[in-house]
C-alpha positions as CSV (number, residue, x, y, z in Angstrom):
1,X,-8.4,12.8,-21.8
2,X,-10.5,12.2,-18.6
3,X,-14.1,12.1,-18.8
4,X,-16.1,15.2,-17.6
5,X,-17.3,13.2,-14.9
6,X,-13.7,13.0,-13.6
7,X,-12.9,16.4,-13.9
8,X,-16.2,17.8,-11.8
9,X,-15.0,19.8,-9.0
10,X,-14.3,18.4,-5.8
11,X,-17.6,18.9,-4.3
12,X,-19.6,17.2,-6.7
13,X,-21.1,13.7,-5.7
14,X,-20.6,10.4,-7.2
15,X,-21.9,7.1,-7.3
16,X,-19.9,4.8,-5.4
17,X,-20.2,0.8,-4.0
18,X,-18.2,0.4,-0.5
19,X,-19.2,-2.8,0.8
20,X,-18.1,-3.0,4.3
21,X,-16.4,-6.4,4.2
22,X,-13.2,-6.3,6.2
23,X,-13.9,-5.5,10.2
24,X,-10.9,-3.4,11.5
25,X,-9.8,-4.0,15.2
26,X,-7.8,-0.8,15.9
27,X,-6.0,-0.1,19.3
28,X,-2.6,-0.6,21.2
29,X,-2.2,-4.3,22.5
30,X,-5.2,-5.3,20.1
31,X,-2.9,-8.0,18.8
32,X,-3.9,-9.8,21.9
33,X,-7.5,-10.6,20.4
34,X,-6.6,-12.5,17.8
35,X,-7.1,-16.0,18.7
36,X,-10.5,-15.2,19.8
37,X,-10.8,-13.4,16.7
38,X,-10.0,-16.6,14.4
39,X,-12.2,-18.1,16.9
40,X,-15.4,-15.9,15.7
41,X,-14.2,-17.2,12.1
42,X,-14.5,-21.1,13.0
43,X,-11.1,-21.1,12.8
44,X,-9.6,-24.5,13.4
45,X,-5.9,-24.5,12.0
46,X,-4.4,-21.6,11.0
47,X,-1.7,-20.5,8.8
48,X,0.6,-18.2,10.3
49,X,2.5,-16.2,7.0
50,X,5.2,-14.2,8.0
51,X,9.1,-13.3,7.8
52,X,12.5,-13.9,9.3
53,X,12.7,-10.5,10.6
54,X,9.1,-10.4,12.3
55,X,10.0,-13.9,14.2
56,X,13.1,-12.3,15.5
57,X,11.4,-9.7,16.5
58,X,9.2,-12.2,18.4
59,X,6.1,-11.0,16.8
60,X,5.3,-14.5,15.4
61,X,5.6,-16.5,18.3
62,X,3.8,-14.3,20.5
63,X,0.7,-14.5,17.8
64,X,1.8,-18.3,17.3
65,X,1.1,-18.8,21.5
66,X,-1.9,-16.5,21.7
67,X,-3.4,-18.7,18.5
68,X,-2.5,-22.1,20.8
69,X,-4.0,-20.9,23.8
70,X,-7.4,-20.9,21.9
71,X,-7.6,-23.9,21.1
72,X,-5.9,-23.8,17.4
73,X,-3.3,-25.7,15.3
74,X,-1.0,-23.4,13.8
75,X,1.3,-23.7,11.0
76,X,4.2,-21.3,10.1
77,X,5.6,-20.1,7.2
78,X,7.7,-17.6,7.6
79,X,9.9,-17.3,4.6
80,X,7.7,-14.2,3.3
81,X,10.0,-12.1,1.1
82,X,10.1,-8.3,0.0
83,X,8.5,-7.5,-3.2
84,X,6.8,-11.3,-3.1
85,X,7.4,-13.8,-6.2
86,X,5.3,-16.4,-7.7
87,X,7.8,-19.1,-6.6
88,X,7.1,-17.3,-2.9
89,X,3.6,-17.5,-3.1
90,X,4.0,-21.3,-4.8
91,X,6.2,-22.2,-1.3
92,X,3.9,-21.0,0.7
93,X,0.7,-22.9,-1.0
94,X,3.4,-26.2,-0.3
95,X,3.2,-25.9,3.6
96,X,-0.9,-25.1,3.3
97,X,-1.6,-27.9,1.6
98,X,0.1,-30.4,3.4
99,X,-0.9,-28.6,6.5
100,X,-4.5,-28.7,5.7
101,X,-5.5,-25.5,7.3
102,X,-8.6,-23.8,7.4
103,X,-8.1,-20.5,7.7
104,X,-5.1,-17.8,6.7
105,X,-2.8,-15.3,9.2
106,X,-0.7,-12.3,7.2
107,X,1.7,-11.1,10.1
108,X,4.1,-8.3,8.9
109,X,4.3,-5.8,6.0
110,X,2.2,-5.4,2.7
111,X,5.1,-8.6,1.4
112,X,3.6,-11.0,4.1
113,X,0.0,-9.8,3.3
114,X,0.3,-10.3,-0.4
115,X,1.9,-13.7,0.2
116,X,-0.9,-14.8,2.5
117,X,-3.7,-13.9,0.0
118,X,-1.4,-15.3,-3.3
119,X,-1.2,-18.6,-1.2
120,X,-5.3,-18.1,-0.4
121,X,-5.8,-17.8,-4.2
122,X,-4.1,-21.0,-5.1
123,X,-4.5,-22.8,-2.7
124,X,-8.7,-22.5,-2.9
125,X,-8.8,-22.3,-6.7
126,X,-6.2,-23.9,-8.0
127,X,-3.8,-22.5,-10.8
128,X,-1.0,-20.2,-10.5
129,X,-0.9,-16.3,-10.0
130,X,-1.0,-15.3,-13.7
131,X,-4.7,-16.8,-13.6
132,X,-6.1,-14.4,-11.4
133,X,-3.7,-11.2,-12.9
134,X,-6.6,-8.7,-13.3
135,X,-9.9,-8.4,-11.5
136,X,-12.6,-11.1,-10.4
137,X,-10.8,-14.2,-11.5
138,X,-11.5,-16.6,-8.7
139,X,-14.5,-18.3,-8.8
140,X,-14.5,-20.4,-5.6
141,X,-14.2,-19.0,-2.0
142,X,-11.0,-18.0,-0.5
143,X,-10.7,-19.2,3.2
144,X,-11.3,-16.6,6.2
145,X,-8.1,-14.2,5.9
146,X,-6.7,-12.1,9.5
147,X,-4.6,-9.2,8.2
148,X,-2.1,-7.8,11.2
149,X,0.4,-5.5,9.7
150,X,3.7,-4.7,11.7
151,X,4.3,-1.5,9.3
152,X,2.0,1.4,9.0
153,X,2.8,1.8,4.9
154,X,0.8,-0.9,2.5
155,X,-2.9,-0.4,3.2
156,X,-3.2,-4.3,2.3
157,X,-5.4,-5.2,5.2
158,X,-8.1,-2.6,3.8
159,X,-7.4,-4.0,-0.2
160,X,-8.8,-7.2,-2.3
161,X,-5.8,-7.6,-4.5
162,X,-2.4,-9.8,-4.0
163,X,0.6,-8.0,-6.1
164,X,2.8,-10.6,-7.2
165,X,5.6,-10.2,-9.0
166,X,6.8,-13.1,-11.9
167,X,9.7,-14.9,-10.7
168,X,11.1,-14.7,-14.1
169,X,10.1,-11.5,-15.9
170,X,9.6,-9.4,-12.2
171,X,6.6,-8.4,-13.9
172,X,4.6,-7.3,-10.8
173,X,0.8,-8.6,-11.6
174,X,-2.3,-7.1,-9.8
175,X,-4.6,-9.8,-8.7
176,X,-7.6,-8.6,-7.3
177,X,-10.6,-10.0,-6.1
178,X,-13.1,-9.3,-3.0
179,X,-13.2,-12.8,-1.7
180,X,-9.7,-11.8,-0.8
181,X,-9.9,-9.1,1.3
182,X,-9.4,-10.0,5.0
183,X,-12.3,-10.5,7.2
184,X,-10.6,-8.9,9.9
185,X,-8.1,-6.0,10.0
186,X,-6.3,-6.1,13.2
187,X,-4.3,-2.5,13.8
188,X,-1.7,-3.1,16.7
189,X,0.7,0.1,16.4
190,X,2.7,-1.4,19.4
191,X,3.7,-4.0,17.0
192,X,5.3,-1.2,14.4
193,X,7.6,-0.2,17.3
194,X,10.6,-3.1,16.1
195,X,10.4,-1.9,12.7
196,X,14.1,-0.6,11.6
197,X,14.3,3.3,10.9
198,X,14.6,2.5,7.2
199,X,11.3,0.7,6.9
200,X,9.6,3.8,9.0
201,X,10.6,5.7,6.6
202,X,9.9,3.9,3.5
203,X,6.5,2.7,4.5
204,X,5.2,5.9,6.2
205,X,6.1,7.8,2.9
206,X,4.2,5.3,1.0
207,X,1.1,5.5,2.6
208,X,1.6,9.4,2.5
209,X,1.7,9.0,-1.4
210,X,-1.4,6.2,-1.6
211,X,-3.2,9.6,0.0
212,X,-2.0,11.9,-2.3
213,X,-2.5,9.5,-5.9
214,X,-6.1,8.4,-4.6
215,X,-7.3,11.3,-4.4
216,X,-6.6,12.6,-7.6
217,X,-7.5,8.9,-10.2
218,X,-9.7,9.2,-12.5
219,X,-11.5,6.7,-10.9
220,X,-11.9,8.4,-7.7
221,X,-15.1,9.1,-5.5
222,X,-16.1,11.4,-2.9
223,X,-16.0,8.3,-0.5
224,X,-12.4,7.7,-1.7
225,X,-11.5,11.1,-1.3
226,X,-12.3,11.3,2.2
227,X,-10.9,8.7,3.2
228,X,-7.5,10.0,1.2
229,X,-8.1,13.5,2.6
230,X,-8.3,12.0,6.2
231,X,-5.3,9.4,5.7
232,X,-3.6,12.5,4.0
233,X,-3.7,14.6,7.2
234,X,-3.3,11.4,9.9
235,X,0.3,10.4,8.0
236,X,1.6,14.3,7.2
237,X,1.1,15.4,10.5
238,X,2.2,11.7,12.5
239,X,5.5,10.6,9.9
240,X,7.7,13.9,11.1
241,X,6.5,12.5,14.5
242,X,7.5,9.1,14.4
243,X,10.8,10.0,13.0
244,X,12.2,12.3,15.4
245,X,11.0,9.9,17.9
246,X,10.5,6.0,17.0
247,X,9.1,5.4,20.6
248,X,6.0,7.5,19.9
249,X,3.0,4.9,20.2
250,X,0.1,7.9,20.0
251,X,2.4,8.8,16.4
252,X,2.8,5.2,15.2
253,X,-1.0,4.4,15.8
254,X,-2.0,7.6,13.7
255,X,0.2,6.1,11.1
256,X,-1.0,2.7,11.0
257,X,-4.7,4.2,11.0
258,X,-3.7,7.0,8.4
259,X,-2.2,3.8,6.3
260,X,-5.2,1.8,6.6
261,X,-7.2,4.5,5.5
262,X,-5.0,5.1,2.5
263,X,-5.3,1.4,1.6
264,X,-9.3,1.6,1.6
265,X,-9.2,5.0,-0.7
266,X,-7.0,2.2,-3.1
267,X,-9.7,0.0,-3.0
268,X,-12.1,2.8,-3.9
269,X,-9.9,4.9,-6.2
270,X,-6.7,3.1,-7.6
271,X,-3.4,5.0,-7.8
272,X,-1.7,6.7,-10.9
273,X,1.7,7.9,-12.2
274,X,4.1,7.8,-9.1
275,X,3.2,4.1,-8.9
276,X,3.6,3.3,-11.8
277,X,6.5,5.0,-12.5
278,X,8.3,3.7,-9.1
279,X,7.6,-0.2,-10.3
280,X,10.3,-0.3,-12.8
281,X,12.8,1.5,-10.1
282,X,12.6,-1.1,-7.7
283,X,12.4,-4.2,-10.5
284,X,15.8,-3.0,-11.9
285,X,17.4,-0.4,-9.7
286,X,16.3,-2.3,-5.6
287,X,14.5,0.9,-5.3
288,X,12.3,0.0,-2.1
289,X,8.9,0.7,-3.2
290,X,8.0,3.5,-1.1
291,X,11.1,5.4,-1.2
292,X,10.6,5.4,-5.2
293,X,7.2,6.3,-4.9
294,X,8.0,9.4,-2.3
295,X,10.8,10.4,-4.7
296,X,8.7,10.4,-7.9
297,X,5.2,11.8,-6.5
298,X,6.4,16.1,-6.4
299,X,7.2,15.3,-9.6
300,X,4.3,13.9,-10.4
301,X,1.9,16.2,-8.8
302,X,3.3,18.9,-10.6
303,X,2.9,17.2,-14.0
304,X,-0.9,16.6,-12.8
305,X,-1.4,20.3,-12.0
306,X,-2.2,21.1,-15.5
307,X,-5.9,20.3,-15.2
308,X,-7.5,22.6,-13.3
309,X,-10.1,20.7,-11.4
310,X,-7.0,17.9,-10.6
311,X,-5.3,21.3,-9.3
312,X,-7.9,22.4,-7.2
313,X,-8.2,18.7,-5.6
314,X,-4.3,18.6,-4.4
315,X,-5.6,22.5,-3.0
316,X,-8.1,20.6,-1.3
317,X,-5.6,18.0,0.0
318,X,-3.3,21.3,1.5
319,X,-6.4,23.0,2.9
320,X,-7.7,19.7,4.5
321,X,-3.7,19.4,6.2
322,X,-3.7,23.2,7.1
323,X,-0.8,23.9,4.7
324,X,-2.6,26.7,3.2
325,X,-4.3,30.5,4.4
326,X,-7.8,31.5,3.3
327,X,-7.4,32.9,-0.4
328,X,-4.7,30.9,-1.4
329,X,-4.9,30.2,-5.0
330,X,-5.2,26.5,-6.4
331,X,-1.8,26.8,-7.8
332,X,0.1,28.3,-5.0
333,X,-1.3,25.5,-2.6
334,X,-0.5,22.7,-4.7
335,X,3.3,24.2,-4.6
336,X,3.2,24.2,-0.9
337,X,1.8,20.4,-0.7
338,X,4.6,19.8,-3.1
339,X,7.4,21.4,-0.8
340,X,5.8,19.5,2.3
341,X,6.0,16.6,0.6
342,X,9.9,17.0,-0.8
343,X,10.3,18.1,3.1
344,X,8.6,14.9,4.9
345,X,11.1,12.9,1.9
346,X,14.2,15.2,3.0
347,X,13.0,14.2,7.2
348,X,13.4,10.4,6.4
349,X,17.1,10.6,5.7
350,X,16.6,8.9,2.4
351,X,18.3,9.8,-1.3
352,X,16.2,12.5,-2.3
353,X,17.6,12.0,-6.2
354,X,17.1,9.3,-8.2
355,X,21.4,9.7,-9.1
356,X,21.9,9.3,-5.5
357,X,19.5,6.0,-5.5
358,X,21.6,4.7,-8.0
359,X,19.6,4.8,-11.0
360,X,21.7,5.3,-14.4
361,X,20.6,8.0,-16.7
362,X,21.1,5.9,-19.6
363,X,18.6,3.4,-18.1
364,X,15.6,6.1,-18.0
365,X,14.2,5.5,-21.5
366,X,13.8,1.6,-21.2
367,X,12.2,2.6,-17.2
368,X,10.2,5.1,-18.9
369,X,8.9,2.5,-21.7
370,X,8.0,0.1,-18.7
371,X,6.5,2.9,-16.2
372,X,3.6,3.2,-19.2
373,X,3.0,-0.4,-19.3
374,X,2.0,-0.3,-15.7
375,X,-1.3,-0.8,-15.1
376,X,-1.8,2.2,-12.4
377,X,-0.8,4.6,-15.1
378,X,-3.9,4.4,-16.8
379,X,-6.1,5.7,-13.8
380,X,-3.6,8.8,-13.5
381,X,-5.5,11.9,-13.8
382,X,-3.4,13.6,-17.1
383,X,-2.5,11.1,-19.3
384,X,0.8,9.8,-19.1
385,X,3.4,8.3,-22.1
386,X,6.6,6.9,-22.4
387,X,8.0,10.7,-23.2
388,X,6.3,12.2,-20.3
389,X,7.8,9.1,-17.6
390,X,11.5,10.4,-19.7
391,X,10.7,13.5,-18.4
392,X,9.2,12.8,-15.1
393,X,12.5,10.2,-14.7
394,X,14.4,13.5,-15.5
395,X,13.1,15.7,-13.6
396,X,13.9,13.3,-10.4
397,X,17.0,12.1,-11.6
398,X,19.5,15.5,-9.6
């Protein structure tokens, strides 16, 4: 069970370390800035990371030309895959090394980001990804990292970890360490404006459910939880925004604060169940990560709502997004965040079923074994087993 500390009521203060390493560049057109920016870093040839889809969207090139007219060499890779692998990561490090840059560019989604910091980890200490699978594993310094996402979902330009799944086993492995974190954050919603309708969807409901988990780990603080309460309210109130109209900058650059935000309160809080349980979905099923995790999380919020002082933190969560009326109860508001949150899933077009994903019923106990493996289940508020991921599984699956 969950320390007393963990279980103090919302208002209670506790100790908390948030160094300020990563500067964040927010605004639209920002992108603009960045070869002055990896200027300021002594910056002297660059690594552009990206994918396909972001250089035919002409994202790389412009950043590639702004890079050049500063001065800097630049060097692409730009074969950045969803859900990055260890032989991704291992490509990547190929065109570093013989490049012999100085300094690292992840252009794109949280897949780009993790790629450009997996690269940084090898290609500055040596080794492959399984070395540095937990927390603190480097021991030399990682070159100066620029995060610029082109999705307002991941939160990895606010987070010290890679995730990088095994080519092999598809095991996805955590590495975390804060001489990975990017030195700058640059926030250009303009540049979210090519993203496909799908990937709106899917990475505006996960940043909506890195909110909602952070705020509730057992490892949360009351820094974390105001940064999750005030990405929490940025990404309910700006997703139904963004998609009824994709053109809405103002919407798309509360989202892709409301994201960042969310990916801080991970670096101060973890995430729990929903995560963990969404892993073995898109390992085995091609789940995309956020639509597993948006599916998954009502579920798992109402599994949660069995401690009290977890209960009265999703009320605060409601309160803070103006779901609720003075003297609601705990109980009652946590079933109205729930039914906003099934709602925003509904708005996104997506399968709102885990039977309408795809996912086979007889598939849910071998899921469920591998959901409790995960490493973000541990920090979930309630404990969670292999029985209870069966029944969460259930519950989702029609």
């Amino acid at each position: 069970m969950p320390d007393a500390e963990h279980n103090a009521p919302p208002s209670a203060m506790r100790a908390f370390d948030f160094p300020s390493r990563t500067r964040v560049v927010f605004g639209a057109g920002s992108v603009a800035q960045v070869g002055e920016l990896a200027r300021e870093l002594d910056a002297r040839h660059v690594l552009l990371v990206t994918d396909a889809g972001i250089v035919a969207a002409g994202h790389a090139g412009r950043v590639q030309k702004n890079l050049e007219a500063a001065g800097l060499r630049v060097s692409v890779f730009d074969h950045a895959k969803e859900n990055p692998t260890t032989k991704c990561v291992d490509d990547c490090v190929v065109v570093a090394k013989t490049a012999g840059v100085d300094a690292i560019i992840g252009l794109g989604g949280g897949s780009s980001m993790d790629t450009a910091k997996g690269c940084n980890f090898i290609l500055t200490n040596g080794g492959r990804m399984a070395d540095y699978w937990g927390v603190g594993k480097a021991t030399k310094p990682m070159l100066p990292f620029i995060a610029i996402p082109t999705t307002a979902g991941t939160g990895s330009e606010c987070q010290s970890a890679a995730l990088i799944a095994d080519e092999q086993t598809h095991q996805k492995m955590a590495c975390l360490d804060a001489k990975c974190a990017a030195r700058i954050a640059l926030l250009d919603p303009a540049l979210t404006l090519s993203q496909p309708p799908r990937v709106t969807a899917c990475t505006g409901i996960d940043a909506l459910a890195h909110a909602v988990e952070t705020a509730v780990t057992t490892k949360r603080t009351a820094l974390s939880q105001k940064l999750s309460a005030e990405a929490f309210q940025l990404c309910l109130a700006a997703l139904p925004e963004v998609l009824r109209n994709s053109a809405d900058l103002d919407a798309r650059g509360r989202m892709q604060l409301g994201a960042a935000l969310a990916g801080a309160a991970i670096e101060n809080s973890m995430l729990g169940a929903a995560h963990a349980a969404a892993n073995p979905l898109t390992a085995h099923f091609g789940m995309v990560h956020g639509h597993a995790v948006g599916l998954i999380l009502p579920h798992v919020v109402r599994f949660n709502e069995q401690d009290p002082a977890v209960c009265a933190l999703y009320a605060g969560l409601a309160e803070a997004a103006g779901l609720v009326t003075p003297g609601t109860t705990d109980r009652d508001a946590l079933g109205l965040l729930v039914t906003r949150l099934e709602e925003v899933l509904a708005l996104t077009g997506l399968p709102t079923t885990l039977s309408a994903s795809g996912v086979k019923r007889e598939a849910l106990a071998s899921l469920a074994a591998e959901a409790a493996k995960q490493w973000t289940a541990g920090f979930n508020p309630r404990p969670v087993a292999k029985e209870d991921f069966v029944r969460l599984y259930e519950a989702a699956f029609a």
